[in-house]
mmCIF file of the protein (N, C-alpha, C, O) and its ligand, coordinates in Angstrom:
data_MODEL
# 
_entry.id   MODEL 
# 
loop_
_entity.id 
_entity.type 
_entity.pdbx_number_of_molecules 
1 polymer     1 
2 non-polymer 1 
# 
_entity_poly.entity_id                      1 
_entity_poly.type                           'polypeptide(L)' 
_entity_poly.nstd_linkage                   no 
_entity_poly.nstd_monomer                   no 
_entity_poly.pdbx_seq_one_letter_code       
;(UNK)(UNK)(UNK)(UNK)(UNK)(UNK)(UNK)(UNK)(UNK)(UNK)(UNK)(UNK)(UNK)(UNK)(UNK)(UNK)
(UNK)(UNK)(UNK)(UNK)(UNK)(UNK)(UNK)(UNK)(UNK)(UNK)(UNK)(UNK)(UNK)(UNK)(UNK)(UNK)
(UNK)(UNK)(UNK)(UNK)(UNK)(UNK)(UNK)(UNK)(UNK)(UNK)(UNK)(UNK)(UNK)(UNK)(UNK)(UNK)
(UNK)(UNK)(UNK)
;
_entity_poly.pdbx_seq_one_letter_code_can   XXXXXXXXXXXXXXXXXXXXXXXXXXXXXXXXXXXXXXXXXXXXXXXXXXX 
_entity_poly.pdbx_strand_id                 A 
# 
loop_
_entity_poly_seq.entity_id 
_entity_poly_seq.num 
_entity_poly_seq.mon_id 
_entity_poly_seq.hetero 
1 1  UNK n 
1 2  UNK n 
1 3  UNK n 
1 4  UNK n 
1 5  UNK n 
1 6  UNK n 
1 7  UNK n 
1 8  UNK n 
1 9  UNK n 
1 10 UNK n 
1 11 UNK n 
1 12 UNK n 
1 13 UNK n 
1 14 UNK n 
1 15 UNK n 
1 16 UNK n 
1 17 UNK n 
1 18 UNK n 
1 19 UNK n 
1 20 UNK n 
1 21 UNK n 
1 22 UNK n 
1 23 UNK n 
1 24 UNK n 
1 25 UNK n 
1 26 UNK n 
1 27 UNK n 
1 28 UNK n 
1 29 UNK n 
1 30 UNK n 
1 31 UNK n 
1 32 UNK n 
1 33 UNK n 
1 34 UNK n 
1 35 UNK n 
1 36 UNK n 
1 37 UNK n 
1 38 UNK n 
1 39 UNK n 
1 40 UNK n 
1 41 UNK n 
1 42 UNK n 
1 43 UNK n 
1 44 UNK n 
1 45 UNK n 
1 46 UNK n 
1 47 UNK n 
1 48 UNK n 
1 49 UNK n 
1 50 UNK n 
1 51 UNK n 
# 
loop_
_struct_asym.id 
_struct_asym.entity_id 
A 1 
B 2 
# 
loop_
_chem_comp.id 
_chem_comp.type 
_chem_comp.mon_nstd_flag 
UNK 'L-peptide linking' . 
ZN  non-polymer         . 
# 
_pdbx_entity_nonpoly.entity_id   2 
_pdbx_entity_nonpoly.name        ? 
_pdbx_entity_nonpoly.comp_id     ZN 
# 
_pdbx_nonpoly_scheme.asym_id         B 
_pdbx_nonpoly_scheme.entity_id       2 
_pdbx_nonpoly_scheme.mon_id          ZN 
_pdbx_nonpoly_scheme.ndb_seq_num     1 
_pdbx_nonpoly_scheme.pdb_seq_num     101 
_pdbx_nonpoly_scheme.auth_seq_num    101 
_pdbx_nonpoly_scheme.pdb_mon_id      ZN 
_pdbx_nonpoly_scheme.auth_mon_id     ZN 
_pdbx_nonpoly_scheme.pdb_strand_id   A 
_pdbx_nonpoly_scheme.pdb_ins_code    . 
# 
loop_
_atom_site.group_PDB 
_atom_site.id 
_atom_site.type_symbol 
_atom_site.label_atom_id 
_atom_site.label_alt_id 
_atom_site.label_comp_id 
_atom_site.label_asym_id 
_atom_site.label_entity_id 
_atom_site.label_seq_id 
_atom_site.pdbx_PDB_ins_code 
_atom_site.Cartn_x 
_atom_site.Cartn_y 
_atom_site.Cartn_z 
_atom_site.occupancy 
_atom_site.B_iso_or_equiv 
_atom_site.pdbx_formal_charge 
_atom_site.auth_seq_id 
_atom_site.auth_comp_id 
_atom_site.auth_asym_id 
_atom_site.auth_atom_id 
_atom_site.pdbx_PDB_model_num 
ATOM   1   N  N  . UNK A 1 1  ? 37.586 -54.315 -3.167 1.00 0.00 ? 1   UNK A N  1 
ATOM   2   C  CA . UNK A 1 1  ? 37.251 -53.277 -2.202 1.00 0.00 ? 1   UNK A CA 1 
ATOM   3   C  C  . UNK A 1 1  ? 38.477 -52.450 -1.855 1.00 0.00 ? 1   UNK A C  1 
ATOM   4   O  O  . UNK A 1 1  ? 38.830 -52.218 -0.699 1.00 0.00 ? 1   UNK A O  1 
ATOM   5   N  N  . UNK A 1 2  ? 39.207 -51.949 -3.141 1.00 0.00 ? 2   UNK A N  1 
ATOM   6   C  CA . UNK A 1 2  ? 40.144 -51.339 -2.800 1.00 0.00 ? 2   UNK A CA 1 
ATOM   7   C  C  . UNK A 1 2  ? 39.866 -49.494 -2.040 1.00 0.00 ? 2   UNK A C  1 
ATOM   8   O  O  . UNK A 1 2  ? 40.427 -48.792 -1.199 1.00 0.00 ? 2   UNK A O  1 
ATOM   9   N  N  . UNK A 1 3  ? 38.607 -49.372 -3.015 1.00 0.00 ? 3   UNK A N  1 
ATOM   10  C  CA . UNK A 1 3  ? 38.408 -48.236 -3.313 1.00 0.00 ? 3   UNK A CA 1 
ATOM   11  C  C  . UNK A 1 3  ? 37.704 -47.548 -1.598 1.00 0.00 ? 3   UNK A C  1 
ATOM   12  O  O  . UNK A 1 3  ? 36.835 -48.032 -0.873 1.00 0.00 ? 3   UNK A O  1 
ATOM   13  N  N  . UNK A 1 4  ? 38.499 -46.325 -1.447 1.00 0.00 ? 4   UNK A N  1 
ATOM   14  C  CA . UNK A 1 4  ? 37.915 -46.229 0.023  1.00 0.00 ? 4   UNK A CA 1 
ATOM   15  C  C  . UNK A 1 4  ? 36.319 -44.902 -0.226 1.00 0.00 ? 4   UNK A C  1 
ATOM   16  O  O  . UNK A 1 4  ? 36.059 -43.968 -0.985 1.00 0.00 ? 4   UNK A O  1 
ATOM   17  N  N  . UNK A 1 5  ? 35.873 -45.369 0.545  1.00 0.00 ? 5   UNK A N  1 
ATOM   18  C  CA . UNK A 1 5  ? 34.932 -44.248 0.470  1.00 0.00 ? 5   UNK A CA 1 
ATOM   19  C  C  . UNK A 1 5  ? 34.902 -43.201 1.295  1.00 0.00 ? 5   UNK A C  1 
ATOM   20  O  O  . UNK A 1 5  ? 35.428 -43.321 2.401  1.00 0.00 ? 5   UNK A O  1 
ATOM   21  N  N  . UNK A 1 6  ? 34.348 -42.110 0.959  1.00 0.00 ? 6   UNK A N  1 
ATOM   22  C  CA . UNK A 1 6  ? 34.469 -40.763 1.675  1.00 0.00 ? 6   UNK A CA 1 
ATOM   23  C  C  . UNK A 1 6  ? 33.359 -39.891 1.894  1.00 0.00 ? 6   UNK A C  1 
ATOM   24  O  O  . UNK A 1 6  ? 32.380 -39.897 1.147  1.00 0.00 ? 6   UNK A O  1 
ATOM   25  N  N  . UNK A 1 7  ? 33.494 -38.986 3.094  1.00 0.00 ? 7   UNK A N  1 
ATOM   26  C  CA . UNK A 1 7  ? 31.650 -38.773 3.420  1.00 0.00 ? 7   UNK A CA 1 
ATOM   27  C  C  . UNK A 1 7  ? 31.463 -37.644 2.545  1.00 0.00 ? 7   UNK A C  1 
ATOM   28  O  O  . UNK A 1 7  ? 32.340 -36.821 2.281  1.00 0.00 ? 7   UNK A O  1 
ATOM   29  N  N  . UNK A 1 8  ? 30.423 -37.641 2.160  1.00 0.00 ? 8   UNK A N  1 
ATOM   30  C  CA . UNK A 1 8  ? 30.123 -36.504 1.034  1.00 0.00 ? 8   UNK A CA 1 
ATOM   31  C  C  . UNK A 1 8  ? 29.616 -35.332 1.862  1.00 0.00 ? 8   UNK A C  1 
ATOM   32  O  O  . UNK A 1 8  ? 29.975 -34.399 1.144  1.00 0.00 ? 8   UNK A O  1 
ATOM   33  N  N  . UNK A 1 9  ? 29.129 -34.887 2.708  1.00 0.00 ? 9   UNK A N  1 
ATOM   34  C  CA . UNK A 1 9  ? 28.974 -33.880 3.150  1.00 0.00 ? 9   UNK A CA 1 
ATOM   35  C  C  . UNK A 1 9  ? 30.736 -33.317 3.746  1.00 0.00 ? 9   UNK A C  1 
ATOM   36  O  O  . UNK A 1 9  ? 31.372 -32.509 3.068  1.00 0.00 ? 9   UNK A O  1 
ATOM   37  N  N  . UNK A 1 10 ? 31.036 -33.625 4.444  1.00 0.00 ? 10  UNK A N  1 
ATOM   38  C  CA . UNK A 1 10 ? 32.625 -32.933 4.804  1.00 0.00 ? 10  UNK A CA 1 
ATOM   39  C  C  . UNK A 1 10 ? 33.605 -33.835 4.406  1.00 0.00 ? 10  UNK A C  1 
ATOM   40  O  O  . UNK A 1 10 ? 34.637 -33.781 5.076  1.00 0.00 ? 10  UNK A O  1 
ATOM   41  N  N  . UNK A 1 11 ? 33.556 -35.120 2.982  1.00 0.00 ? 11  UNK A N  1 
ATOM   42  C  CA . UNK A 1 11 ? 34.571 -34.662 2.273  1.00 0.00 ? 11  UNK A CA 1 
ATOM   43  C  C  . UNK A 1 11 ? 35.562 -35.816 3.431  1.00 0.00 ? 11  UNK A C  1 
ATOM   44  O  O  . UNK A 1 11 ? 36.581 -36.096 2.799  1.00 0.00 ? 11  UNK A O  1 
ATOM   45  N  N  . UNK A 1 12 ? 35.587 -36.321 4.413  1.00 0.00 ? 12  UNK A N  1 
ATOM   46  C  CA . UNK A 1 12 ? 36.333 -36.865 5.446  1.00 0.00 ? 12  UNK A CA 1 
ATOM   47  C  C  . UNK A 1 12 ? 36.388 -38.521 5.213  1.00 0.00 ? 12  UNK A C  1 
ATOM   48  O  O  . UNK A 1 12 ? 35.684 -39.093 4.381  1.00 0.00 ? 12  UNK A O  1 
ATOM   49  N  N  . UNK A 1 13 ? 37.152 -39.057 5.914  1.00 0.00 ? 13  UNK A N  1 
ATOM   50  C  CA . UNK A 1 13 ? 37.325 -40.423 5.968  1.00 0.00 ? 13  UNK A CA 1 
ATOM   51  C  C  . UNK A 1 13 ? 36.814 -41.505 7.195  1.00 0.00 ? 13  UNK A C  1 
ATOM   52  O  O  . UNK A 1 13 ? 37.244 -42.628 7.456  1.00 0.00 ? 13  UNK A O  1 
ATOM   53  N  N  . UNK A 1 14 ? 35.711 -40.703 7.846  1.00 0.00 ? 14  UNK A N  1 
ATOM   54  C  CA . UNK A 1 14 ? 35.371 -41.070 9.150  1.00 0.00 ? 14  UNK A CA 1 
ATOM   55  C  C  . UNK A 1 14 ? 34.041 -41.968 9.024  1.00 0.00 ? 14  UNK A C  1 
ATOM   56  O  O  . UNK A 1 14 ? 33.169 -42.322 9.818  1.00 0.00 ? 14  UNK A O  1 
ATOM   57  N  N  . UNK A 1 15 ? 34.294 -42.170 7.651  1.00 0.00 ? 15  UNK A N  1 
ATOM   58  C  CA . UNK A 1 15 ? 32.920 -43.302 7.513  1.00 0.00 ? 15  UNK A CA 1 
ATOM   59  C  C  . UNK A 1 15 ? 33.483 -44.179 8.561  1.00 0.00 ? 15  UNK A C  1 
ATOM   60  O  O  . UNK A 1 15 ? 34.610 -44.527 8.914  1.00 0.00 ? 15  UNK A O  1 
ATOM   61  N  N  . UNK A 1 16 ? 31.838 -44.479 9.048  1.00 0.00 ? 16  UNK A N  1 
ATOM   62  C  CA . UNK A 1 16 ? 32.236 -46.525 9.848  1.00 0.00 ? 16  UNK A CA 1 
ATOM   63  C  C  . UNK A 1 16 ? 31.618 -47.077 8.916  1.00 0.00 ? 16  UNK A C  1 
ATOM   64  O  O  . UNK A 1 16 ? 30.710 -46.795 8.135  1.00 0.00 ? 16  UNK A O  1 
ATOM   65  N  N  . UNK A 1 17 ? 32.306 -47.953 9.151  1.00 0.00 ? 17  UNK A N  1 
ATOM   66  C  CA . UNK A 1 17 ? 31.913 -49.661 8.292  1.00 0.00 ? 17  UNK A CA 1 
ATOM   67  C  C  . UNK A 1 17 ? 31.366 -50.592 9.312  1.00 0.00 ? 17  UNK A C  1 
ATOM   68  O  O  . UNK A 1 17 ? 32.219 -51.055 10.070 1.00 0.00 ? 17  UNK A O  1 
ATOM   69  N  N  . UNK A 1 18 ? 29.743 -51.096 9.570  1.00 0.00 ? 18  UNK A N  1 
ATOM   70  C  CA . UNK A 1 18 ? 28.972 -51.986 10.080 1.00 0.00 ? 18  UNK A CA 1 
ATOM   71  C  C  . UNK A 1 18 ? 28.963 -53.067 9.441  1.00 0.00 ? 18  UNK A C  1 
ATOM   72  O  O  . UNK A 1 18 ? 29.226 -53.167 8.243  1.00 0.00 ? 18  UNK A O  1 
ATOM   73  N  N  . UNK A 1 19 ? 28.696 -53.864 10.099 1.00 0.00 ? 19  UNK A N  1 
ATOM   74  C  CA . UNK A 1 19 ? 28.293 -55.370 9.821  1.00 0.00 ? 19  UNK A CA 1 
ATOM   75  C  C  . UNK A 1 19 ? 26.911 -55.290 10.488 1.00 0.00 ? 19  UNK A C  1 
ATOM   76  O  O  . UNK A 1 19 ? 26.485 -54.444 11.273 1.00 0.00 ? 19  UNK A O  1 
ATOM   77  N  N  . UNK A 1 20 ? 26.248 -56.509 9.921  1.00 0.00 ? 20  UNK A N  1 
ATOM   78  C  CA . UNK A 1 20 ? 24.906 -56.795 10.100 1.00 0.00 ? 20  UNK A CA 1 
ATOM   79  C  C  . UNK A 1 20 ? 24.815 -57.891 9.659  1.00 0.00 ? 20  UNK A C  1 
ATOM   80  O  O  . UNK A 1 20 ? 25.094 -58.058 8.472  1.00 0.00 ? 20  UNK A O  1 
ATOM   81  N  N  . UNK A 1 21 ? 24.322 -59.191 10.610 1.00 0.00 ? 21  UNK A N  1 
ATOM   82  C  CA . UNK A 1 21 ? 23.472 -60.241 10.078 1.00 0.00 ? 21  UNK A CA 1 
ATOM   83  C  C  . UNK A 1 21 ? 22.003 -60.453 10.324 1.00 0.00 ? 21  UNK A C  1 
ATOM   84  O  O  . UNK A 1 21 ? 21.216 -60.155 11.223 1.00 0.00 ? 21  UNK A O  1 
ATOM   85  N  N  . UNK A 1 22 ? 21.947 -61.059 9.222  1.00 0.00 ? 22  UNK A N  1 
ATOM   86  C  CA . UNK A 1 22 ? 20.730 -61.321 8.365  1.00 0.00 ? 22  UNK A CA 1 
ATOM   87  C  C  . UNK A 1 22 ? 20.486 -62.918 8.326  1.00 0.00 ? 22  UNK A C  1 
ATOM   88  O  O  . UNK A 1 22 ? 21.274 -63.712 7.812  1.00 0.00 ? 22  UNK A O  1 
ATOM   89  N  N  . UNK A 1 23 ? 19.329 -63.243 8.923  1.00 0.00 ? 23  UNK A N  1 
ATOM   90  C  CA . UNK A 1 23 ? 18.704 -64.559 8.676  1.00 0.00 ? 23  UNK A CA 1 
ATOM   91  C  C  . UNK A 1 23 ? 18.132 -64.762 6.831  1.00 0.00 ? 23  UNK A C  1 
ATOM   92  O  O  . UNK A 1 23 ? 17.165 -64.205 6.313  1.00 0.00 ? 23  UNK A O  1 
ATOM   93  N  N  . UNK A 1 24 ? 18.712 -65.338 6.442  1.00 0.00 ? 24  UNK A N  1 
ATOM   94  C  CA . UNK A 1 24 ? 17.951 -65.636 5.112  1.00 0.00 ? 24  UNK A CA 1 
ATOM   95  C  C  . UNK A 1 24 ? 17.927 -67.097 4.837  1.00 0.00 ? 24  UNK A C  1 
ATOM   96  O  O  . UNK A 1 24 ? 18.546 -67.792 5.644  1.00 0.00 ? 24  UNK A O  1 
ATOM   97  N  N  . UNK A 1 25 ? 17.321 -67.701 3.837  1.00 0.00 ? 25  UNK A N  1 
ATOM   98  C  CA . UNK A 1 25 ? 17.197 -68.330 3.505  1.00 0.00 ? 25  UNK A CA 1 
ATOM   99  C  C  . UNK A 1 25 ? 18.252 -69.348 2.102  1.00 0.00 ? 25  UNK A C  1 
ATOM   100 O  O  . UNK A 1 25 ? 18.182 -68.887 0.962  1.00 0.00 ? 25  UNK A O  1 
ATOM   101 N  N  . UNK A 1 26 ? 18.793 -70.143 2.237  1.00 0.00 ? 26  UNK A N  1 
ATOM   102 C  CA . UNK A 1 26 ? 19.409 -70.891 1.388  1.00 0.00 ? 26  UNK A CA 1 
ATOM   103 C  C  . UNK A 1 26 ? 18.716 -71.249 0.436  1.00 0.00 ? 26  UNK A C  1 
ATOM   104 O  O  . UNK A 1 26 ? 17.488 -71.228 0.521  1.00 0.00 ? 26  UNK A O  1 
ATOM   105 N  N  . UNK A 1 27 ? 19.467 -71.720 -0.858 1.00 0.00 ? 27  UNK A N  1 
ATOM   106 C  CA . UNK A 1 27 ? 18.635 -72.365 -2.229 1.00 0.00 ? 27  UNK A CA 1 
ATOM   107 C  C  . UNK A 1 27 ? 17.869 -73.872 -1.780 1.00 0.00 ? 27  UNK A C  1 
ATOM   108 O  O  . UNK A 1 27 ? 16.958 -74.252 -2.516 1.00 0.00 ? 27  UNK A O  1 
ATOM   109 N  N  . UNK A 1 28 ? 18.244 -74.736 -0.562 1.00 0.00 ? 28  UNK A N  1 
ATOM   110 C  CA . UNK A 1 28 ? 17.409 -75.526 0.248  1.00 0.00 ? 28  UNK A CA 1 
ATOM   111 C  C  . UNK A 1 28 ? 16.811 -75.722 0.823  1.00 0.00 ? 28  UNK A C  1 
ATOM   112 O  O  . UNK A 1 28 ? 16.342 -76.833 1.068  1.00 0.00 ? 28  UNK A O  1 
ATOM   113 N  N  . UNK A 1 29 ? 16.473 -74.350 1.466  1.00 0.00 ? 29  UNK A N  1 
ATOM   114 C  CA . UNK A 1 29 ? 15.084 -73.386 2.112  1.00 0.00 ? 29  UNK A CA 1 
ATOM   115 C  C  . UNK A 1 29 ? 15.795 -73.287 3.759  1.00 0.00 ? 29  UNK A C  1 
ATOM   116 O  O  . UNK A 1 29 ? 15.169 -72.713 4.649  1.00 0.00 ? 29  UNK A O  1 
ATOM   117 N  N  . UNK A 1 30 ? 17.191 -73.931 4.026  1.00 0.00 ? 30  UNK A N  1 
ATOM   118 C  CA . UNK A 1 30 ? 17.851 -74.229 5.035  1.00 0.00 ? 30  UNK A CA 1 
ATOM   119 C  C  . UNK A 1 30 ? 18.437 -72.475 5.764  1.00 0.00 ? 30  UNK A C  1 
ATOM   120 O  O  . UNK A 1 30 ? 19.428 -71.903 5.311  1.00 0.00 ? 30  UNK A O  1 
ATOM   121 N  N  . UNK A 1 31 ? 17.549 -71.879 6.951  1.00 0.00 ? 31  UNK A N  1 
ATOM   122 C  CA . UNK A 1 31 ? 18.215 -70.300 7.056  1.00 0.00 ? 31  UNK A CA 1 
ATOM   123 C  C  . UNK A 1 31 ? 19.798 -70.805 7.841  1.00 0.00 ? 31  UNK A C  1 
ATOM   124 O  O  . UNK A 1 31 ? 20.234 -71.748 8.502  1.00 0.00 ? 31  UNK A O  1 
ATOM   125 N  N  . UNK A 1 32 ? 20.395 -69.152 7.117  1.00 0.00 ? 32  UNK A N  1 
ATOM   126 C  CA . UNK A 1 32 ? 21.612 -69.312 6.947  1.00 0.00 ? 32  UNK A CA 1 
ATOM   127 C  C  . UNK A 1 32 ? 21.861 -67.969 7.620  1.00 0.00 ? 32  UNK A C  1 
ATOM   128 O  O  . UNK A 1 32 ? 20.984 -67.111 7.511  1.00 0.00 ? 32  UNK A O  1 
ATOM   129 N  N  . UNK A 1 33 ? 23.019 -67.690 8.335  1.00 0.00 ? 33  UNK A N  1 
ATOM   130 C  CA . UNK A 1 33 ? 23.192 -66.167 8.621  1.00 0.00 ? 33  UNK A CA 1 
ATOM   131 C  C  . UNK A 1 33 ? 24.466 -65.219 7.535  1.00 0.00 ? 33  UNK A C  1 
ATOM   132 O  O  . UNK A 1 33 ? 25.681 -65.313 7.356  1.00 0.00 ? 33  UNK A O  1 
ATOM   133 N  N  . UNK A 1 34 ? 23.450 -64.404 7.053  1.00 0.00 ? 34  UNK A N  1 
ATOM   134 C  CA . UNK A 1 34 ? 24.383 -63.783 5.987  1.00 0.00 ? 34  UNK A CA 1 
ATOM   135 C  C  . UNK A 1 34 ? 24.751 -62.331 6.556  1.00 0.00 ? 34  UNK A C  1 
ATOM   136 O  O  . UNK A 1 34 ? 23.967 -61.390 6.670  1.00 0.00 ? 34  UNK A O  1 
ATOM   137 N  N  . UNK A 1 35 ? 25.633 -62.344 6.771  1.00 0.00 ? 35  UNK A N  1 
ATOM   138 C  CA . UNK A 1 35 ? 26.420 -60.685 6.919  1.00 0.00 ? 35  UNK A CA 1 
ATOM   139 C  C  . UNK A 1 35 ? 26.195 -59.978 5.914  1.00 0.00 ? 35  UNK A C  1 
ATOM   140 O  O  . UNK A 1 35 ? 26.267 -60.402 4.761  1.00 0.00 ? 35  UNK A O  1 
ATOM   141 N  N  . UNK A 1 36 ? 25.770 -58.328 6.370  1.00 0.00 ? 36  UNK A N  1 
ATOM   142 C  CA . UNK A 1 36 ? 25.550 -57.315 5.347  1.00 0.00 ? 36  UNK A CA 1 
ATOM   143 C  C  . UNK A 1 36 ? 26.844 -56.231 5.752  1.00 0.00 ? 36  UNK A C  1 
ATOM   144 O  O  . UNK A 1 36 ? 26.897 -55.941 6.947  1.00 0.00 ? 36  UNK A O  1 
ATOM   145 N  N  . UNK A 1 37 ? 27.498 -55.843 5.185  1.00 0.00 ? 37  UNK A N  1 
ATOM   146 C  CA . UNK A 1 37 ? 28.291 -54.464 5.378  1.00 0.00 ? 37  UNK A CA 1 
ATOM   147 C  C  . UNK A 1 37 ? 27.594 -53.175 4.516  1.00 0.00 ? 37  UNK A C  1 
ATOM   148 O  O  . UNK A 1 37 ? 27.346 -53.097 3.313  1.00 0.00 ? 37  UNK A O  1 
ATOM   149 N  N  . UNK A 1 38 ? 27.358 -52.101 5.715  1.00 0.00 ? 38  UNK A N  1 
ATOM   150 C  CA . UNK A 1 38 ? 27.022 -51.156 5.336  1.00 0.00 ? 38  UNK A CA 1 
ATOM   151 C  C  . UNK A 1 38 ? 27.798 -49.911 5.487  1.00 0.00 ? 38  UNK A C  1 
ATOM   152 O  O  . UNK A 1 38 ? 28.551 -50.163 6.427  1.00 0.00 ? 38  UNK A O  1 
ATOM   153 N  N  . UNK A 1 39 ? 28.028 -48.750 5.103  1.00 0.00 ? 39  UNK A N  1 
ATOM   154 C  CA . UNK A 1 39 ? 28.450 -47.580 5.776  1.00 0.00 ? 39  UNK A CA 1 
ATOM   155 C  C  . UNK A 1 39 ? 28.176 -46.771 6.999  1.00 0.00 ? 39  UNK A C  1 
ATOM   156 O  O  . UNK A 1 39 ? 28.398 -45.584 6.761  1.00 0.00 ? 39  UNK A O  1 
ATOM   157 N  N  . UNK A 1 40 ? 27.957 -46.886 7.665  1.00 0.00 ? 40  UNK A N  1 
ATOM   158 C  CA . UNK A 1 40 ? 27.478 -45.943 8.694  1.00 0.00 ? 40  UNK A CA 1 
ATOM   159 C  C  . UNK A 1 40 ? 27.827 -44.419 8.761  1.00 0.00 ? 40  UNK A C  1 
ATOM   160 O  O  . UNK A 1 40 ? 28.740 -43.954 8.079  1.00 0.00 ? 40  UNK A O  1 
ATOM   161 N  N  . UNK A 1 41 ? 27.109 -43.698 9.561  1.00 0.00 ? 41  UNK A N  1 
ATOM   162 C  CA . UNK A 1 41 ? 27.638 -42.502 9.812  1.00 0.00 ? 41  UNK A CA 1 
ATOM   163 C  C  . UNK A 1 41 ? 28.846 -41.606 10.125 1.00 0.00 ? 41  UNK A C  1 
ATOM   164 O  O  . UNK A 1 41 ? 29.177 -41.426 11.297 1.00 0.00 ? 41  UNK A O  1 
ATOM   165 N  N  . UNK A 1 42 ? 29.373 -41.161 9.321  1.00 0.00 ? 42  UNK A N  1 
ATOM   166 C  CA . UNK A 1 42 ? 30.953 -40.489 9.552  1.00 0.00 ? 42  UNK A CA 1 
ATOM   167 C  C  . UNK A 1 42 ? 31.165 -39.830 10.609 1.00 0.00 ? 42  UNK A C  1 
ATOM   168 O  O  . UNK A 1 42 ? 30.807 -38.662 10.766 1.00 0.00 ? 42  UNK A O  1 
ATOM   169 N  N  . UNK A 1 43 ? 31.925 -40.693 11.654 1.00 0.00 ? 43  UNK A N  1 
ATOM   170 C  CA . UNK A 1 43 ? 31.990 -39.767 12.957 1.00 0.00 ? 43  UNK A CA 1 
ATOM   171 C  C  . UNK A 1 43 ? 32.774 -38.857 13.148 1.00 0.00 ? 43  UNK A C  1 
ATOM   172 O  O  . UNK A 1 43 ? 33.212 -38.429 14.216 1.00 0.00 ? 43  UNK A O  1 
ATOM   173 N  N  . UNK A 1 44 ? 33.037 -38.433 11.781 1.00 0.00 ? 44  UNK A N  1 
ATOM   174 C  CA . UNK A 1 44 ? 33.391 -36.853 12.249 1.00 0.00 ? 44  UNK A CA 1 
ATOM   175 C  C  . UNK A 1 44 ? 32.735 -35.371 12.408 1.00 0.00 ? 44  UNK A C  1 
ATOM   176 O  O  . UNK A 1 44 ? 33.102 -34.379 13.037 1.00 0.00 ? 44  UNK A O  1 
ATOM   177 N  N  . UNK A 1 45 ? 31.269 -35.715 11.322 1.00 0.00 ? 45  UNK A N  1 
ATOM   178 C  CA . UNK A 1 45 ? 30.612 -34.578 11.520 1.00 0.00 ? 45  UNK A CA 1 
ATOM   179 C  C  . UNK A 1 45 ? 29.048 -35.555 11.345 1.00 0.00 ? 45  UNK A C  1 
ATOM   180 O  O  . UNK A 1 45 ? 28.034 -34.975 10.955 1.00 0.00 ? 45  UNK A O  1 
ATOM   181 N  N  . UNK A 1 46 ? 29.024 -37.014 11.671 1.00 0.00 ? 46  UNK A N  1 
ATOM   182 C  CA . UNK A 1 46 ? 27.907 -37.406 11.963 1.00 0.00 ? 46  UNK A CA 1 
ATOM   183 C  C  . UNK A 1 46 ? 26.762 -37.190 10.767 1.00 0.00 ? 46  UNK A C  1 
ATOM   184 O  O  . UNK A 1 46 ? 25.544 -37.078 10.907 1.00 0.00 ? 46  UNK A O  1 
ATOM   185 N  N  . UNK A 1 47 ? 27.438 -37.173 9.728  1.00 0.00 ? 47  UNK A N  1 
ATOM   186 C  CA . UNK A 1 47 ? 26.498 -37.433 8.177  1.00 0.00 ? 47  UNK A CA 1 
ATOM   187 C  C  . UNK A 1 47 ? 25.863 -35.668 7.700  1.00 0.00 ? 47  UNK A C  1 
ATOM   188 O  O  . UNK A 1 47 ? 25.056 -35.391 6.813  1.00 0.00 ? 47  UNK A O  1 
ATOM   189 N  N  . UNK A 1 48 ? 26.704 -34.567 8.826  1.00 0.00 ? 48  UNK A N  1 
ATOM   190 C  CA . UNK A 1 48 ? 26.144 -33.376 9.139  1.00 0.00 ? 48  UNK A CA 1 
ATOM   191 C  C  . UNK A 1 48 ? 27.137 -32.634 7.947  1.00 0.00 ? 48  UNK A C  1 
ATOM   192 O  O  . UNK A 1 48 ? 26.475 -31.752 7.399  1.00 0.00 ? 48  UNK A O  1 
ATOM   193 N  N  . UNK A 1 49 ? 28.160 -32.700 7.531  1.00 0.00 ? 49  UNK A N  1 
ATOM   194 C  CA . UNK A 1 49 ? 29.374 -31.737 7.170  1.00 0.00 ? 49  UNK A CA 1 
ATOM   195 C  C  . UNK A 1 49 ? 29.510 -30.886 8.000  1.00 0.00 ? 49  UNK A C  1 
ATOM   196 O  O  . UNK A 1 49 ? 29.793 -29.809 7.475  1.00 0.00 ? 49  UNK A O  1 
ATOM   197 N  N  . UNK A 1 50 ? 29.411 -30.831 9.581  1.00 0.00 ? 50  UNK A N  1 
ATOM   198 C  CA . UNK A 1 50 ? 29.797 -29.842 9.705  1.00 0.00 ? 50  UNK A CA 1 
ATOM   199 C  C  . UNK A 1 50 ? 31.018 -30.358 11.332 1.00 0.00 ? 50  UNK A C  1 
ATOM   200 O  O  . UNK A 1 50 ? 30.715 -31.429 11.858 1.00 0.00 ? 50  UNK A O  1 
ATOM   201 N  N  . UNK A 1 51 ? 31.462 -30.076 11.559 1.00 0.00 ? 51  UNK A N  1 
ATOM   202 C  CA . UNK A 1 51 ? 32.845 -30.396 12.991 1.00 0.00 ? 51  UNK A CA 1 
ATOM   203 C  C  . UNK A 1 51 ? 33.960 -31.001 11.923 1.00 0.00 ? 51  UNK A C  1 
ATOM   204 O  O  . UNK A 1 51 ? 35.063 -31.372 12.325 1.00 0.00 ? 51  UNK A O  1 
HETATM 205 ZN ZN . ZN  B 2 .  ? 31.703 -36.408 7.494  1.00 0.00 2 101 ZN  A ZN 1 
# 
């Protein structure tokens, strides 16, 4: 995860990075809490390109 990502509408570095857990299930049927990382909205122009 070297590689950084960048918002495609304005081009900026104001992505957020979320976490999220997730109840799932284990290969023992035992639920487990699994973290998801997602991108969120670039708070610089809010997924808009525009500010
Ligand atoms: Zn942006």
């Amino acid at each position: 995860m070297s590689q950084e990502q960048k918002c495609g509408p304005c081009g900026g570095s104001g992505l957020t990075q979320k976490t999220e857990h997730r109840v799932e299930l284990d290969k023992d049927g035992n639920q487990i809490h699994v973290p998801h990382t997602y991108l969120g909205p670039c708070n610089a122009c809010h997924g808009s390109g525009q500010g």
